[in-house]
C-alpha positions, 0 to 999 in steps of 0.5 A: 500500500502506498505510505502514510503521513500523520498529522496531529497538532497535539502539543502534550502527548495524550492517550492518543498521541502516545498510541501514535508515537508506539505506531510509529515505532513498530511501522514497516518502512517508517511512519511520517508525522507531522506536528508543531515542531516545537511541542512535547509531542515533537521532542518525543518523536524525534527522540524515538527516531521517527520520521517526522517533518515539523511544523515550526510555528508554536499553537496558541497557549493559555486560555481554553485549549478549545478556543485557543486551537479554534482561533489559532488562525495563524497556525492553520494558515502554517500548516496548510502552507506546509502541508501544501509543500510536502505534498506538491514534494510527491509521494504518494502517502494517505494522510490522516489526522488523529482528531478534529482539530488537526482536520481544522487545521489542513482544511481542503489541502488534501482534496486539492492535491488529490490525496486519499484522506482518512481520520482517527476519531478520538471523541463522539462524532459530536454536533454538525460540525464535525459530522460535517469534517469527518463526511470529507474523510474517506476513511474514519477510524474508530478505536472502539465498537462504541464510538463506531455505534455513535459515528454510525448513528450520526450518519457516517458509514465509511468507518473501519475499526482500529483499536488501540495498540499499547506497548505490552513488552514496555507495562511488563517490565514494571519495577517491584512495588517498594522499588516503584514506591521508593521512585515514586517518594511514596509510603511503604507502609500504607496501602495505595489507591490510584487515579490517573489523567488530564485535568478534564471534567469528563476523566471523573477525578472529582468522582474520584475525590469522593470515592476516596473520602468515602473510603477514608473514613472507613480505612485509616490506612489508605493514601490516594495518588493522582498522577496527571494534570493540566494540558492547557496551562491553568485551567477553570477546572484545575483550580476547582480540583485543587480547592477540592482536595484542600477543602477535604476531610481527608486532605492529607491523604492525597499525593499528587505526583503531576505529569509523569514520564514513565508510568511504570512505577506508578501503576506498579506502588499501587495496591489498585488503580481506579479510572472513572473517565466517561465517555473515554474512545478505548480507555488504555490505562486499565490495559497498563495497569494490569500489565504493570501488575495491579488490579485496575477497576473502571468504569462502566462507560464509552471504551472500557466496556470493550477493553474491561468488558470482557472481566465485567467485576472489574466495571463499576457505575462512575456516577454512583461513588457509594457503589465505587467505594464498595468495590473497592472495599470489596477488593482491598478485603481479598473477596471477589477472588482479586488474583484470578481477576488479575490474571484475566485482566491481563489475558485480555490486556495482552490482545491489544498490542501495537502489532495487532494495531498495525496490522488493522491499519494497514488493513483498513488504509491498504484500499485508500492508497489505490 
């Protein structure tokens, strides 16, 4: 098939990004990849070798990251300029953008060089707008059977599903608990609950905070870890989590740990990881968490329901914390069998690999590249 050019404007590497950064990697001949030459994402790339040509023109910071990428009018303007010369360049590579802002940001550049054009759709098809921008693609690809039943209820029939790849052989080399702990500057002798994400309302850290209150009160013993955080500077929403925590009963229970680079010694400290995102595309964390070794337990919602489906005790209600609280309680006391539930976690976690996500994709662009 003919070659693919990726193109995202992600300036910090998400979920998303990272999956392309491990796509990259394992990519027959290479894969190229287009983004803002000066992000984090880019530094990434560059230092996992992958092809890459930058665009050199930082995205608007600060402020609503939506509305700073909507209005960032001079980048767009910076990447179909760029965009233009790669193609008038030659080649003859299917090009796909990796969620909506980057369809934004090329605008009709793939039409007007005759280009077979396909996109990663992160998120619900959403409003008019973007069932408008992912009707001009001729391919979408859908990380999970739920997001394929919502493109397809918003009219979009053209859709081939690819789910996620995670780095298996990279989650299996996590370090012992106490060796991760120590990494981490956490206690030894305390029994850890873990949350993990973007500082967005929708990754359910609030729910989180009041799960974790509700076990506090009963179990002196527990310490809840955040890792994450803010991808768009200081958000509204990051200072309401930050009053939220300080204005809890159990204030001195939380440690936050920020934005980390390897998630192995996280997963690994924790006695269990809790992930309450809604309407999450694939939901990649609890597939880390069980490769990593630690029970994840996660919400009945979006993704998960395909990539934890398959061990249904480990799904629970993420509007409900009372429910939540109880699972985890159930777990902590050794009922439900948590070691056989591991082990099926990871059976399961071991079928999504980067290899697999390969092979769908070049499956599902092979008739794009005529």
């Amino acid at each position: 098939m003919a070659g693919v050019m990726f193109f995202s404007v992600a300036h910090n590497p998400g979920g998303a990004e990272v999956s392309l950064l491990e796509l990259a990697r394992d990519w027959p001949g290479g894969l190229k990849v287009i983004c803002p030459g000066e992000s984090a994402f880019s530094k990434r790339l560059q230092r996992a070798s992958v092809r890459m040509d930058g665009i050199n023109v930082p995205m608007l910071r600060g402020g609503s990251g939506l509305f700073a990428k909507l209005t960032n009018f001079a980048f767009a303007q910076r990447a179909r300029s760029e965009l233009d010369r790669l193609f008038a360049a030659g080649g003859d590579e299917v090009f796909v953008t990796n969620n909506l802002m980057a369809d934004f940001f090329a605008g009709d550049v793939p039409a007007k060089h005759k280009r077979r054009a396909a996109c990663y759709c992160r998120d619900k098809a959403g409003g008019e707008i973007r069932a408008k921008f992912l009707e001009t693609r001729d391919l979408v690809l859908a990380p999970s059977q739920w997001i394929e039943d919502d493109l397809r209820q918003a009219g979009i029939t053209r859709i081939a599903r690819v789910p996620v790849g995670v780095d298996t052989a990279h989650f299996t080399q996590a370090p012992p608990r106490d060796a991760a702990r120590i990494t981490l500057s956490l206690p030894l002798d305390r029994r850890i609950i873990g949350y993990a994400g973007q500082f967005i309302r929708r990754k359910g850290l609030l729910t989180f905070i009041t799960v974790a209150e509700l076990l506090a009160a009963k179990h002196t013993d527990l310490i809840f870890a955040i890792a994450g955080g803010d991808l768009y500077e200081d958000s509204p929403f990051t200072g309401e989590v930050r009053r939220r925590i300080k204005d809890s009963p159990c204030a001195d229970r939380f440690i936050q740990l920020g934005m980390l680079t390897d998630m192995r010694p996280f997963y690994a400290a924790l006695d269990l990881y809790v992930t309450l995102a809604l309407e999450e595309p694939f939901g990649r964390t609890p597939i880390e968490a069980a490769l990593c070794g630690t029970l994840p337990l996660a919400a009945a919602d979006g993704g998960f329901r395909e990539t934890v489906g398959d061990v249904p005790a480990l799904l629970v209600d993420p509007r409900n914390p009372p429910t939540v609280a109880a699972a985890v309680g159930e777990l902590l006391a050794g009922r439900g069998n948590p070691a056989a539930l591991l082990a099926a976690m990871q059976a399961v976690a071991r079928r999504f690999t980067v290899q697999n996500t390969v092979t769908r994709l070049q499956e599902a662009l092979a008739p794009l590249g005529g």
